[in-house]
Residue, then its C-alpha position, 0 to 999 in steps of 0.5 A: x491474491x488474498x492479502x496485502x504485500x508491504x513492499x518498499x519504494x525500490x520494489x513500487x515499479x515492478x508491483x505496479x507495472x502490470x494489472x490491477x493494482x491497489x496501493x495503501x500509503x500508510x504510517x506504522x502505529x497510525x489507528x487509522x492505517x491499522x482500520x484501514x488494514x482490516x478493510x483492504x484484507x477482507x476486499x484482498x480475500x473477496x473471490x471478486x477481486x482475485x485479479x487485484x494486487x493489493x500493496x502497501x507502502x509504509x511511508x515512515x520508512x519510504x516515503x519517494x513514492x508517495x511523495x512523487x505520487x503528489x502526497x505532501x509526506x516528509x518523515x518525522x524526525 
């Protein structure tokens, strides 16, 4: 795999069911999310890491994965 799939709380059991897997929580226009986003693509495209899955979740718009995951996330109104 040599990029991240963003993928939604409903698609979280079948991305991680098997393998591999590394998640990012993320937050739209977070400058942090957005550094982090260069970090895990370059390890995406790393040939050592073929076997990883990297995902993420945006948790402005999904947040039940990251919140039973034991994140203490609740959406900005």
């Amino acid at each position: 795999m040599s990029k991240i799939q963003l993928i939604h709380d409903y698609e979280y059991a079948q991305a991680t069911v098997t393998g591999l897997v590394v998640v990012d929580f993320r937050m739209d226009f977070c400058p942090g999310c957005e550094r982090m986003d260069a970090v895990l693509s370059h390890l995406a495209k790393l040939p050592q890491n073929q076997v990883v899955k990297f995902i993420a979740l945006s948790i402005n718009q999904d947040f039940q994965v990251a919140e039973a995951s034991g994140s203490n996330v609740r959406p900005q109104s």
